[in-house]
Backbone as JSON, one array per atom type, in Angstrom:
{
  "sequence": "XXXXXXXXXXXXXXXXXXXXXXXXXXXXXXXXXXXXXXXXXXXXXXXXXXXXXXXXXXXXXXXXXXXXXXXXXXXXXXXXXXXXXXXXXXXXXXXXXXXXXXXXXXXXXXXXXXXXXXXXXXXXXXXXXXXXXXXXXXXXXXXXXXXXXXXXXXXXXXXXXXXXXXXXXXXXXXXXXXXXXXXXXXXXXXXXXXXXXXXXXXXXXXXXXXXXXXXXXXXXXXXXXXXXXXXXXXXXXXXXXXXXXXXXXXXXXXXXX",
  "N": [[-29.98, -62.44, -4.81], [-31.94, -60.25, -2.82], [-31.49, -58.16, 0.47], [-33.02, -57.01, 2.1], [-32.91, -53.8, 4.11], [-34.39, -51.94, 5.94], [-34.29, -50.61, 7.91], [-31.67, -48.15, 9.3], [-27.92, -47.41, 10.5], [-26.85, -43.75, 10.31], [-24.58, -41.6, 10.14], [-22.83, -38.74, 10.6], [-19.74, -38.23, 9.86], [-16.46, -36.87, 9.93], [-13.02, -36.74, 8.42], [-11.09, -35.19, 8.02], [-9.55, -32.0, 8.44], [-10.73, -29.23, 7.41], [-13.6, -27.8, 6.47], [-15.08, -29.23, 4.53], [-14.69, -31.74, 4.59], [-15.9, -34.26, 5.5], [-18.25, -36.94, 5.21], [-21.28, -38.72, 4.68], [-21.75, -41.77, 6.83], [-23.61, -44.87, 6.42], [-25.05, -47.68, 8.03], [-26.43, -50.56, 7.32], [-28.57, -52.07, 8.94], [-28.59, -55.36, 8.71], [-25.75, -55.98, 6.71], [-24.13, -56.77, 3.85], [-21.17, -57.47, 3.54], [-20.52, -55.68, 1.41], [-19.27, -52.67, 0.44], [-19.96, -49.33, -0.22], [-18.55, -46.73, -1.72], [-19.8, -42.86, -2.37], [-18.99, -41.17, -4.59], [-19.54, -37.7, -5.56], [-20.9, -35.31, -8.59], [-20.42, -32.58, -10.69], [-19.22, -31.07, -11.89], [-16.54, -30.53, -10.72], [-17.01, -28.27, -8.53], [-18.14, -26.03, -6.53], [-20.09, -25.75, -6.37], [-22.38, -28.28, -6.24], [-22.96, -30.49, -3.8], [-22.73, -33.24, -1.1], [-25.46, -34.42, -0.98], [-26.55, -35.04, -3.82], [-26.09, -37.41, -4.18], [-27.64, -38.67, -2.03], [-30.05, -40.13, -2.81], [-29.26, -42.33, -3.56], [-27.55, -43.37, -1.51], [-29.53, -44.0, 0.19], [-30.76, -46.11, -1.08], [-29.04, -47.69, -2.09], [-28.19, -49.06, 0.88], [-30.45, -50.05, 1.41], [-30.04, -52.26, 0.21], [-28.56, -53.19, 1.94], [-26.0, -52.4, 1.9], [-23.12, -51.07, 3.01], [-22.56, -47.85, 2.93], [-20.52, -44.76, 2.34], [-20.44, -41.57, 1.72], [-19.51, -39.11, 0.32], [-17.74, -35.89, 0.91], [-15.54, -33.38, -0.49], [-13.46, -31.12, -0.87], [-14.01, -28.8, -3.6], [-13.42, -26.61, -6.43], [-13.53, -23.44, -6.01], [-14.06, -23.44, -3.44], [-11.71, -24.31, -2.06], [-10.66, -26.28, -3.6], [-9.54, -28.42, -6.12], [-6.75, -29.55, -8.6], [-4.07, -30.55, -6.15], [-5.5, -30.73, -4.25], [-8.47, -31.8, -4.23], [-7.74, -33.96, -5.13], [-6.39, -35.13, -2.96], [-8.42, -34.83, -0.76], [-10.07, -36.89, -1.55], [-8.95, -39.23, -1.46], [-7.85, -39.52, 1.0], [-10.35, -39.45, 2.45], [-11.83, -42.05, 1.44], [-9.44, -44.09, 2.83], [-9.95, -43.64, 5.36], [-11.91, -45.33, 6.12], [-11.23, -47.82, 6.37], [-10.67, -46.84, 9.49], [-13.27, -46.34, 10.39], [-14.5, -49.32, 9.94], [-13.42, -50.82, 11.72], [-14.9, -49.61, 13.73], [-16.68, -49.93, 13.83], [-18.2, -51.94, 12.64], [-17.57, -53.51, 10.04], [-16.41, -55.16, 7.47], [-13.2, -54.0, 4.73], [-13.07, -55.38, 2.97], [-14.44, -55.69, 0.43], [-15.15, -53.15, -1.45], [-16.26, -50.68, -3.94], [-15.98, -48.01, -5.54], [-18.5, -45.46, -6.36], [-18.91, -43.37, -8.94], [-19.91, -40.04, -9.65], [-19.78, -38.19, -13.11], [-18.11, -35.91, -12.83], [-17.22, -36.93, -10.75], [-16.72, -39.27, -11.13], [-14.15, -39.18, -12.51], [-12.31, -38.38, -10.42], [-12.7, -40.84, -8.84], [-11.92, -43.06, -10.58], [-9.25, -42.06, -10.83], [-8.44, -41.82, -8.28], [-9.03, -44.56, -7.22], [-6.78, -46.24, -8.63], [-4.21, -48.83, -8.06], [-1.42, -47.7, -6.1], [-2.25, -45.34, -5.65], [-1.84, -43.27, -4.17], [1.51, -42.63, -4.06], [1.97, -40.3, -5.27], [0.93, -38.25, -4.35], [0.65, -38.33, -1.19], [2.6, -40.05, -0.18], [2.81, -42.67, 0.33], [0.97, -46.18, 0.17], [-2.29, -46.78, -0.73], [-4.39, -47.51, 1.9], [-6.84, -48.84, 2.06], [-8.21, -50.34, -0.95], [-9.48, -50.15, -3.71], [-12.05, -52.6, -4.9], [-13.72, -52.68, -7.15], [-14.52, -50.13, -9.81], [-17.47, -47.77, -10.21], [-18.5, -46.22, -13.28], [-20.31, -43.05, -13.6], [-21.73, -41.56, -16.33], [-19.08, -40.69, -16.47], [-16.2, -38.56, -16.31], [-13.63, -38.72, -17.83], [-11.73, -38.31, -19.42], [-9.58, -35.89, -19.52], [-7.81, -34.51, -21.28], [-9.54, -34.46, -23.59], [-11.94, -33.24, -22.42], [-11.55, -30.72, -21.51], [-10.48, -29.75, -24.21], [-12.95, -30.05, -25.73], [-14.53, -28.37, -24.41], [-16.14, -28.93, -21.96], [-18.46, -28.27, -19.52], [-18.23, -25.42, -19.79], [-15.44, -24.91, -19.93], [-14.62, -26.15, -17.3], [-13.12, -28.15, -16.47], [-10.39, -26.76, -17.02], [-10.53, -24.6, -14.77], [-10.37, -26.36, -12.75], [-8.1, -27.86, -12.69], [-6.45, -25.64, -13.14], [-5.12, -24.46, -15.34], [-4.14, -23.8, -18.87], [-5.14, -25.62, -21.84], [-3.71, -25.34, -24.28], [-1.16, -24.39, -23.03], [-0.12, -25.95, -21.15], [-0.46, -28.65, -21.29], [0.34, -30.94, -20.62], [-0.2, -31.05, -17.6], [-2.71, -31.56, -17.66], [-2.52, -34.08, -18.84], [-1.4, -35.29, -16.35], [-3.46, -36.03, -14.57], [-5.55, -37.29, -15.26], [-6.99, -40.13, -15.84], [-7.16, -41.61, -18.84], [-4.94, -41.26, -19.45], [-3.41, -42.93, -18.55], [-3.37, -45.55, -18.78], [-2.62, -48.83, -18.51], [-5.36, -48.79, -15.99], [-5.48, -50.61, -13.73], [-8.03, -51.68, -12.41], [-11.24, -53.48, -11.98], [-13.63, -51.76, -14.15], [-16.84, -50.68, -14.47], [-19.02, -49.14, -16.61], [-21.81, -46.58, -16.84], [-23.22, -44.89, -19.21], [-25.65, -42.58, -20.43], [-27.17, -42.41, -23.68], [-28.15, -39.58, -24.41], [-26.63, -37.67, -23.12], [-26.48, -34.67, -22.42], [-24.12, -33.08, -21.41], [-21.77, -34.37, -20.4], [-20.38, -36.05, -23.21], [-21.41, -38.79, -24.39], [-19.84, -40.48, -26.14], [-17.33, -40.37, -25.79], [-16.96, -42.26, -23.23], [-17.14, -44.22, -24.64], [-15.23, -43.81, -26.66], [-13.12, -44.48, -24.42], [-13.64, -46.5, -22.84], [-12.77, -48.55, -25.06], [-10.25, -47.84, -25.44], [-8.86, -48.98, -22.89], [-9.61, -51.1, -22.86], [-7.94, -51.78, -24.9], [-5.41, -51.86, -23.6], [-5.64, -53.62, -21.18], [-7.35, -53.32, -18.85], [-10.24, -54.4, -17.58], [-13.17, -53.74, -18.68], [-16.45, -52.67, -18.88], [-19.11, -51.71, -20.2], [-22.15, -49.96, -20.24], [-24.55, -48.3, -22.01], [-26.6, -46.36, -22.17], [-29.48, -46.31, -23.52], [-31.25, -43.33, -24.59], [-30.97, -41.49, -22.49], [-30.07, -39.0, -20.05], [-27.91, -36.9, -19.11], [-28.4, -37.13, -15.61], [-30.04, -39.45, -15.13], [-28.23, -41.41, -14.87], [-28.22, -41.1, -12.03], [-30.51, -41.23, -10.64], [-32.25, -43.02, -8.73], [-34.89, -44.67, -9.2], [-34.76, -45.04, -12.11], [-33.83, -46.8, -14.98], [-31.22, -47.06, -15.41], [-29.93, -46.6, -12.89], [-30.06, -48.96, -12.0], [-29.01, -50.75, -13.14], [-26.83, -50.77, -12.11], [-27.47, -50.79, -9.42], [-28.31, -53.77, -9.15], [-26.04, -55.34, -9.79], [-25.39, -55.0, -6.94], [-27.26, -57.25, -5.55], [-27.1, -60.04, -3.83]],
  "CA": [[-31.02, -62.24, -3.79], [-31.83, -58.76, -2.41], [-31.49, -58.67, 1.65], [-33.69, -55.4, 2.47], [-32.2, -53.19, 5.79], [-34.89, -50.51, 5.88], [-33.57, -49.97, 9.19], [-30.09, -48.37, 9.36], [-27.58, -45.84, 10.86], [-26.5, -42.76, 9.53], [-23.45, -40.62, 11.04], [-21.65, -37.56, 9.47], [-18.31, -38.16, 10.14], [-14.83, -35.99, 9.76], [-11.9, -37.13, 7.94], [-9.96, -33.79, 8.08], [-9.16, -30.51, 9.36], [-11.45, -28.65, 6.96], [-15.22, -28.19, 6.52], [-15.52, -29.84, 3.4], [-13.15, -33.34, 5.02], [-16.96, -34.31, 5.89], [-18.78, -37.83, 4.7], [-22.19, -39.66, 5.64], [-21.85, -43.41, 6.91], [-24.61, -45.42, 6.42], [-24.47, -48.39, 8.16], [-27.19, -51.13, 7.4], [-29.1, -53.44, 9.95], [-28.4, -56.57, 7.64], [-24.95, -55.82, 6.01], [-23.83, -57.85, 3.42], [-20.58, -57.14, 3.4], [-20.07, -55.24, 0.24], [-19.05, -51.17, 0.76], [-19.18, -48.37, -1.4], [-18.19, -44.71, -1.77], [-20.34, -42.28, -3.57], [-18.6, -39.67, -5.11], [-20.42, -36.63, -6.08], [-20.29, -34.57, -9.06], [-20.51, -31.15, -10.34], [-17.69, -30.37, -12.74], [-15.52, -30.29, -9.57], [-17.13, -27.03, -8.46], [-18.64, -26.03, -4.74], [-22.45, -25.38, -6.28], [-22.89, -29.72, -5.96], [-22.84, -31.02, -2.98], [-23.03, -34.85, -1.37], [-26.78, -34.64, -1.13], [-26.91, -34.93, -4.78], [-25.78, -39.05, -4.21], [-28.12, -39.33, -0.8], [-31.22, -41.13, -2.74], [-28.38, -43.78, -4.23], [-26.91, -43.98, -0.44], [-30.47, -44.64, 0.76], [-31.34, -46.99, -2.05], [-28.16, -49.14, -1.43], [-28.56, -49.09, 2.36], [-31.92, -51.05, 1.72], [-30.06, -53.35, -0.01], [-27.27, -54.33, 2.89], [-24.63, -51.87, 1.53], [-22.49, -50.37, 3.89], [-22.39, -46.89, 2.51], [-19.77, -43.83, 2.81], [-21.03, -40.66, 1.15], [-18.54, -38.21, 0.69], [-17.52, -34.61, 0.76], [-14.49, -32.88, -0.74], [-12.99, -29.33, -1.53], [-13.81, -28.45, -5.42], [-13.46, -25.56, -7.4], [-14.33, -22.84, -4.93], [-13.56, -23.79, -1.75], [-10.01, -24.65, -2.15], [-10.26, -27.4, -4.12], [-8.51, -28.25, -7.45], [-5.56, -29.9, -8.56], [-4.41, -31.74, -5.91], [-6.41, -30.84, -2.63], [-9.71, -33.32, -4.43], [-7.97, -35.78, -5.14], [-5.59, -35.87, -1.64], [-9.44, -35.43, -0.25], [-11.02, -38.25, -1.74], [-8.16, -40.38, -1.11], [-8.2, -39.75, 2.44], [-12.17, -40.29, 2.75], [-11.68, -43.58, 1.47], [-8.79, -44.89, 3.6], [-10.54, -43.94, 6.43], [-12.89, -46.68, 5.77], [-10.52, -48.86, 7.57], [-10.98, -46.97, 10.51], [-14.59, -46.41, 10.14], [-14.87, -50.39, 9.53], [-13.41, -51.59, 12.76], [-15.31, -49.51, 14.58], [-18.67, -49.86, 13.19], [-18.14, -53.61, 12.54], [-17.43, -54.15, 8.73], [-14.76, -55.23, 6.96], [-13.58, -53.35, 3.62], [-12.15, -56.31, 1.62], [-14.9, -55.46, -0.99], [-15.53, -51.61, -1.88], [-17.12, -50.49, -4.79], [-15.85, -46.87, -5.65], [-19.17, -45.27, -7.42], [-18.42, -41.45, -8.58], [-21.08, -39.8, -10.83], [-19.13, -36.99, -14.03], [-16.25, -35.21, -12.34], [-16.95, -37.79, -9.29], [-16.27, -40.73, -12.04], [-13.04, -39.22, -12.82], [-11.91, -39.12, -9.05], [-13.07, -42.42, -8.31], [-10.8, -43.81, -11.56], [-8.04, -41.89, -10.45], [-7.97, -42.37, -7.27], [-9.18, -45.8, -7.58], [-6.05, -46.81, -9.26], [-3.18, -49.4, -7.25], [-0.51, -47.26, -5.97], [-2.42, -43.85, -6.18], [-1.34, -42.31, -3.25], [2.39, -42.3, -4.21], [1.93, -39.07, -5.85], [0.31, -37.33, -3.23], [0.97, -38.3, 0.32], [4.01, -40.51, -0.7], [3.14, -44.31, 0.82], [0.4, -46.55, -0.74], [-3.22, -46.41, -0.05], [-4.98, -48.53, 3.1], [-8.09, -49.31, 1.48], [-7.66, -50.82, -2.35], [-11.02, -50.86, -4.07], [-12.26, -54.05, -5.84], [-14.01, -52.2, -8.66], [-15.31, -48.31, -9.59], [-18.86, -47.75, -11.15], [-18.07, -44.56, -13.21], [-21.75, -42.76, -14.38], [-21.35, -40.07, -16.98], [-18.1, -40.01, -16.1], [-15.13, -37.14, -17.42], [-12.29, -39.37, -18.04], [-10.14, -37.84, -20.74], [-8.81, -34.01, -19.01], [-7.6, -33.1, -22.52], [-10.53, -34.16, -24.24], [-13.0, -32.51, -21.54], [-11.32, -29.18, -22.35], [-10.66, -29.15, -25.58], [-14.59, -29.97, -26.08], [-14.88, -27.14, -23.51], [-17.39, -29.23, -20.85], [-18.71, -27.25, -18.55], [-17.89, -24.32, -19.76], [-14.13, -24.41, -19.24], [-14.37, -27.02, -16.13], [-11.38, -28.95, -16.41], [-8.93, -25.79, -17.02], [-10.43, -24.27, -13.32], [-9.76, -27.47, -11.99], [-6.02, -28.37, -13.3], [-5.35, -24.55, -12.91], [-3.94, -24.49, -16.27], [-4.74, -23.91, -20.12], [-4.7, -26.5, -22.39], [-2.72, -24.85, -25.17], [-0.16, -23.86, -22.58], [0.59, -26.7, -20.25], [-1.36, -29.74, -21.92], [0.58, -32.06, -19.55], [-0.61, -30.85, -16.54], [-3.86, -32.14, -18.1], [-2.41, -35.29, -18.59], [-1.18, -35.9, -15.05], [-4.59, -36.31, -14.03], [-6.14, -38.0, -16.59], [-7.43, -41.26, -15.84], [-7.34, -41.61, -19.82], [-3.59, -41.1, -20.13], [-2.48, -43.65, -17.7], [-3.92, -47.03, -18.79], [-4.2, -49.7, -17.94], [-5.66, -48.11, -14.37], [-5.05, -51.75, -13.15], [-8.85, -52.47, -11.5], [-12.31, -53.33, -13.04], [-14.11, -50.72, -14.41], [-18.22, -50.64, -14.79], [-19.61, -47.1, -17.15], [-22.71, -46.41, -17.17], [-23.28, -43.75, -19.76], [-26.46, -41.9, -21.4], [-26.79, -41.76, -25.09], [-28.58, -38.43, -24.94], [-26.13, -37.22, -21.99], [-25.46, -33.61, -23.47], [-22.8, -32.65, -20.63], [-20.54, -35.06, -20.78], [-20.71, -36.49, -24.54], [-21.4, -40.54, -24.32], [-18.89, -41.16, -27.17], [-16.53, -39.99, -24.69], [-16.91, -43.22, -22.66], [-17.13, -45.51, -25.89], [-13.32, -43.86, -27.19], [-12.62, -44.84, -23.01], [-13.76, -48.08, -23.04], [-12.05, -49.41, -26.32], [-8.65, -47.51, -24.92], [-8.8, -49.44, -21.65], [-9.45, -52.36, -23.09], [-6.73, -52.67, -25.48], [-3.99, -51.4, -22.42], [-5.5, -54.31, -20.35], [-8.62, -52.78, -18.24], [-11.49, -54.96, -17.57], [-14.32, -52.51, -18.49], [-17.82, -53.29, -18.68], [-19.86, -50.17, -20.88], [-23.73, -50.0, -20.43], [-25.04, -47.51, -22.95], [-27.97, -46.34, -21.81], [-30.81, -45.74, -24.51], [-32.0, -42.15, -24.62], [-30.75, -41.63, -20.82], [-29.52, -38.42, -19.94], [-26.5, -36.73, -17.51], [-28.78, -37.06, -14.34], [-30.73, -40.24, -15.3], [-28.04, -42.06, -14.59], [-28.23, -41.25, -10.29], [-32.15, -41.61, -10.36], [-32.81, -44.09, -7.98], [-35.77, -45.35, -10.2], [-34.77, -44.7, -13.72], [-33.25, -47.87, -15.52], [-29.43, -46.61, -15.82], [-29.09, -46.66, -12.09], [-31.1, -50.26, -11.67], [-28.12, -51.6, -13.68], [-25.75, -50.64, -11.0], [-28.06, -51.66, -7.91], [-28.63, -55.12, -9.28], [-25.04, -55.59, -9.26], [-24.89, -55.26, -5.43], [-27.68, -57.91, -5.0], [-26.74, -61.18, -3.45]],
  "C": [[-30.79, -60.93, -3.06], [-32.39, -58.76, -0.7], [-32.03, -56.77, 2.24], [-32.88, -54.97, 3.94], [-32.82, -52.12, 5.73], [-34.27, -49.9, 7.07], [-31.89, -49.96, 9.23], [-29.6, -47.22, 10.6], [-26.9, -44.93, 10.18], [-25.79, -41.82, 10.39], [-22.75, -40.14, 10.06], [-20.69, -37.71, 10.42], [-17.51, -37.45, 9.58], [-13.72, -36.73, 9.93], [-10.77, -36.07, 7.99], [-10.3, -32.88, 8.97], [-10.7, -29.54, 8.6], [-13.1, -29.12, 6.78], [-15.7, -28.48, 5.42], [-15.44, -31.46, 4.19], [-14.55, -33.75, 5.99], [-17.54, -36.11, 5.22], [-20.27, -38.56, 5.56], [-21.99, -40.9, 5.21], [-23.33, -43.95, 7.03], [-24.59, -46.96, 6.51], [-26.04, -49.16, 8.33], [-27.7, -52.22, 8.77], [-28.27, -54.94, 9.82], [-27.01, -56.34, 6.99], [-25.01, -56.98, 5.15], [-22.45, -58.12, 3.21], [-19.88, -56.36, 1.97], [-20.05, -53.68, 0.7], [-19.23, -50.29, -0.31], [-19.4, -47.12, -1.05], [-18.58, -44.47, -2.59], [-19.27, -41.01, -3.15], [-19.32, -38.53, -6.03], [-19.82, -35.95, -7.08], [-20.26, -33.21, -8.94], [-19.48, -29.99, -11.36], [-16.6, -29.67, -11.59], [-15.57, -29.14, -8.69], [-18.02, -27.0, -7.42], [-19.93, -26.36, -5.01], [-22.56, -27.14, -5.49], [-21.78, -30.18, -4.73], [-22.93, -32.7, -2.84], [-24.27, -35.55, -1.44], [-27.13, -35.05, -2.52], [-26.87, -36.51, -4.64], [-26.8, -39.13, -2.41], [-29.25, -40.15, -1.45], [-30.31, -42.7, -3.33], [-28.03, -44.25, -2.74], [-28.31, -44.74, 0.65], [-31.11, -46.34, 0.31], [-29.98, -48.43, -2.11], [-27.96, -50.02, 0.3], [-29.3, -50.32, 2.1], [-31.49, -52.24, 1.71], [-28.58, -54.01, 0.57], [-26.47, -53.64, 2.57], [-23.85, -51.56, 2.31], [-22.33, -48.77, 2.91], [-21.77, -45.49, 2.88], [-19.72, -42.63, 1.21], [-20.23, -39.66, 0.87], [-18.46, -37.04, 0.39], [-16.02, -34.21, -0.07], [-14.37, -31.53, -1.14], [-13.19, -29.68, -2.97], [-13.63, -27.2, -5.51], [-14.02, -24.35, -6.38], [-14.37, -22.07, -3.45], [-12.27, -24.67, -1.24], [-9.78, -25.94, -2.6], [-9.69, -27.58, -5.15], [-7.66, -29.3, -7.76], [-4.39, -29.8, -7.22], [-4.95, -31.69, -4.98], [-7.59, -31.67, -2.96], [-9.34, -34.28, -4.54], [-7.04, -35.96, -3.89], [-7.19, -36.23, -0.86], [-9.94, -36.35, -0.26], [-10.43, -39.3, -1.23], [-8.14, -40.79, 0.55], [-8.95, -40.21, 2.95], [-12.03, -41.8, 2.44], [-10.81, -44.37, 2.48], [-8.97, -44.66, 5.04], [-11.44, -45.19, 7.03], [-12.3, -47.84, 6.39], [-10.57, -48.58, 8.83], [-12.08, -46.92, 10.94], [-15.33, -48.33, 10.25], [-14.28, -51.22, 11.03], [-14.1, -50.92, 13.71], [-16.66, -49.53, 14.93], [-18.93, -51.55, 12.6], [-18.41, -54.06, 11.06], [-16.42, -54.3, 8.25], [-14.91, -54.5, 5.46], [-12.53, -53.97, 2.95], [-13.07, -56.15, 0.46], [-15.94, -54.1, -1.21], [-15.22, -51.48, -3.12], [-16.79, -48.54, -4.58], [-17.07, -46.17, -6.97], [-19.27, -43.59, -7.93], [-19.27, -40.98, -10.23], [-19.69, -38.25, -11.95], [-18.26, -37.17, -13.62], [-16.24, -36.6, -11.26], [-16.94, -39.19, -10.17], [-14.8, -41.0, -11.93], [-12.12, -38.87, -11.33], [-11.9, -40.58, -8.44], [-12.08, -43.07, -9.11], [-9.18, -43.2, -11.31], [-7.53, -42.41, -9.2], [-8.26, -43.7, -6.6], [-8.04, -46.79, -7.77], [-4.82, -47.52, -7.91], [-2.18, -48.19, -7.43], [-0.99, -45.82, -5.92], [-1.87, -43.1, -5.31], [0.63, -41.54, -3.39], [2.77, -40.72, -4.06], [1.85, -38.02, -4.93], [0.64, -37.53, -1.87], [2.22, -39.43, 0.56], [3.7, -42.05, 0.14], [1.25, -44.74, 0.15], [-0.87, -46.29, 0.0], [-3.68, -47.5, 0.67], [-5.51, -48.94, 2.11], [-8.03, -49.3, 0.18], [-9.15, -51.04, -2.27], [-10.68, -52.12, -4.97], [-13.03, -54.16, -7.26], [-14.39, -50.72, -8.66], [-16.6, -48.69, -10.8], [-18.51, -46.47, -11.56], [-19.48, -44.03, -13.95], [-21.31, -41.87, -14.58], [-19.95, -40.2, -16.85], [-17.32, -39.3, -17.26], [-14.14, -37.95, -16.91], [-10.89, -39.25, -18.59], [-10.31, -36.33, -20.21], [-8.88, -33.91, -20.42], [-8.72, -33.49, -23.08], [-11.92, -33.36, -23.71], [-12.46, -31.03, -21.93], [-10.8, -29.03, -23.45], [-12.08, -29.67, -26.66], [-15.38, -28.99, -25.18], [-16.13, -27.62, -22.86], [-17.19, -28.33, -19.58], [-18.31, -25.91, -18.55], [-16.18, -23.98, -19.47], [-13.75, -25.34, -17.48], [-12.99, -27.42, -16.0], [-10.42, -27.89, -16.13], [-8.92, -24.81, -15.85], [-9.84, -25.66, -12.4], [-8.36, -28.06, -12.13], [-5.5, -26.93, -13.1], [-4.27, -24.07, -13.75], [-4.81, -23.97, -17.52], [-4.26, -25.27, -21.16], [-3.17, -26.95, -23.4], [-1.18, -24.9, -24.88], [1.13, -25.15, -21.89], [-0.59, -27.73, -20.53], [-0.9, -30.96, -20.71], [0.17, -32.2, -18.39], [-1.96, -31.61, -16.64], [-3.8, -33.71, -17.92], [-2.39, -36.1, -17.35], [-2.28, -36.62, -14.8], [-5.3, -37.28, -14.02], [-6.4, -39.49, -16.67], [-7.05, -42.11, -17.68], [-6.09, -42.16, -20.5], [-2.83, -42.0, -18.96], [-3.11, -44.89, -17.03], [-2.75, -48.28, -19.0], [-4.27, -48.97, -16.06], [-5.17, -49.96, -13.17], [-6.54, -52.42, -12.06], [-10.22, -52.45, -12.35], [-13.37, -52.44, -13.18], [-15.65, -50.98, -15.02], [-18.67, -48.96, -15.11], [-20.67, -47.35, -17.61], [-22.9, -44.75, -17.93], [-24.81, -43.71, -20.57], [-26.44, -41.88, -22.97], [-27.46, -40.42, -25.47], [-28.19, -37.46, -23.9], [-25.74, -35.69, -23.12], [-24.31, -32.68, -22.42], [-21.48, -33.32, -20.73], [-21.44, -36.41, -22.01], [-20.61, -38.23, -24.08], [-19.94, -41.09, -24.86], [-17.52, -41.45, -26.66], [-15.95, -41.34, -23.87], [-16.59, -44.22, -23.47], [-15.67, -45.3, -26.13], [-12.87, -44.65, -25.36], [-12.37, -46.24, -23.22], [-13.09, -49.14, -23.85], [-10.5, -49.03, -26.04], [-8.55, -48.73, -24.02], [-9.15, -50.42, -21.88], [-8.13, -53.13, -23.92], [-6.06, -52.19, -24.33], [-4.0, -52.86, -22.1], [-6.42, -54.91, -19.49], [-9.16, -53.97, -18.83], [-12.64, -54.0, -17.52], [-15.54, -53.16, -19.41], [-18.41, -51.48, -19.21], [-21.36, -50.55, -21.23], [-23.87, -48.79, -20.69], [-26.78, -47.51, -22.77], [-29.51, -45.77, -22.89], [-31.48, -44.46, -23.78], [-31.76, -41.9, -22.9], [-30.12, -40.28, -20.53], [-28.41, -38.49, -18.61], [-27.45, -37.23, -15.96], [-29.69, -38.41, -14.05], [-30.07, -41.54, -14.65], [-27.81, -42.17, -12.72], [-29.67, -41.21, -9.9], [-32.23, -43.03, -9.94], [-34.04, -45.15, -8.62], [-36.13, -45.34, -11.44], [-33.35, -46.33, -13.66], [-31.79, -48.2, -15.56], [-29.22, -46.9, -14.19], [-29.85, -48.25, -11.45], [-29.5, -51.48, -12.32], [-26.84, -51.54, -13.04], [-26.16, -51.37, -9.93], [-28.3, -53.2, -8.25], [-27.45, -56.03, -9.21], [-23.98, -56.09, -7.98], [-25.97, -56.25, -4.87], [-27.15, -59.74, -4.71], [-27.96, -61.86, -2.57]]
}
């Protein structure tokens, strides 16, 4: 059952020091208690912004979401290997303080991250991610990630050269040279991720290759992964964050109760 909240609020909030460390809350009339974080793509690179996920943050709103929109440094603007993913991580575990003060709880968040913002969401998605980076565990533990399009496999994203060389600005490396550095990252190379995984992919996505998701999916299942792969007939890269195209109907129906 779908619990409309045309009426909401909407506050840009600051998680950091910098003028990326930015996110819009969108906080429904009606909650239902379910949360989620859009993560934006872009091949990790300044041009895409978080506007690109505002008709998904409107379109879950309606339906009771609690919604946290987010910003981060990419490619650009000092982002990279690891300032996106300490960003993202941060934006999310704010959400605990964001949630007592705005009156929701975030026992069930929904990490949804479109391409490059797939493969943030699965990384930093994962139990224990923070170790790495800010050295103690993370507040806020999602309860699943929606990954659309997503770029999952580093070495296979550059050595199919997406985006032109994306990945090897973003890792700060070459493949040839320092392949591991690739790995670190790599959602791909460090299964089972340990939480359940929903991919919505295009079959006529020509940025990030579908098949891509299919080798994913069959990895991450034998590790362990609970992953869920909707193959979207004739659907391209951008089809799947269209608010009224079929690919992103199979996400929103998900959050109805």
């Amino acid at each position: 059952m779908t619990h409309p909240a045309t009426e909401h609020r909407m506050l840009t909030v600051a998680y950091g020091p910098e003028p990326q460390h930015v996110g819009d809350l969108y906080v429904p009339a009606a909650p239902t208690g379910a949360v989620a974080v859009l993560i934006h793509g872009g091949f990790w690179r300044s041009y895409w912004r978080r506007d690109l996920m505002t008709p998904l943050a409107v379109d879950l709103t309606e339906a009771g979401v609690v919604v946290w929109n987010i910003e981060y440094r990419r490619v650009g603007d000092g982002g990279g290997v690891p300032s996106s993913l300490r960003d993202v991580a941060q934006a999310i575990d704010l959400l605990d303080l964001l949630g007592a003060r705005h009156g929701f709880g975030v026992g069930d968040v929904t990490l949804i991250g479109h391409s490059a913002g797939g493969h943030l969401a699965a990384w930093v998605g994962r139990p224990g991610r923070r170790q790495s980076f800010a050295g103690h565990p993370a507040v806020v533990r999602p309860t699943r990630i929606i990954a659309l399009a997503p770029v999952l496999d580093l070495v296979q994203a550059e050595s199919r050269a997406l985006g032109n060389h994306a990945t090897a600005e973003f890792v700060s490396a070459r493949l040839d040279e320092q392949r591991d550095a690739f790995e670190r990252v790599s959602p791909a190379h460090h299964l089972p991720l340990g939480v359940p995984m929903t991919i919505v992919h295009g079959t006529a996505d020509d940025r990030v290759p579908h098949d891509l998701s299919v080798i994913y999916a069959q990895a991450a299942r034998a590790a362990g992964d609970h992953v869920t792969l909707h193959s979207i007939e004739a659907a391209d890269h951008f089809h799947v964050i269209d608010p009224h195209h079929e690919a992103w109907m199979t996400v929103r129906r998900s959050f109805d109760r």
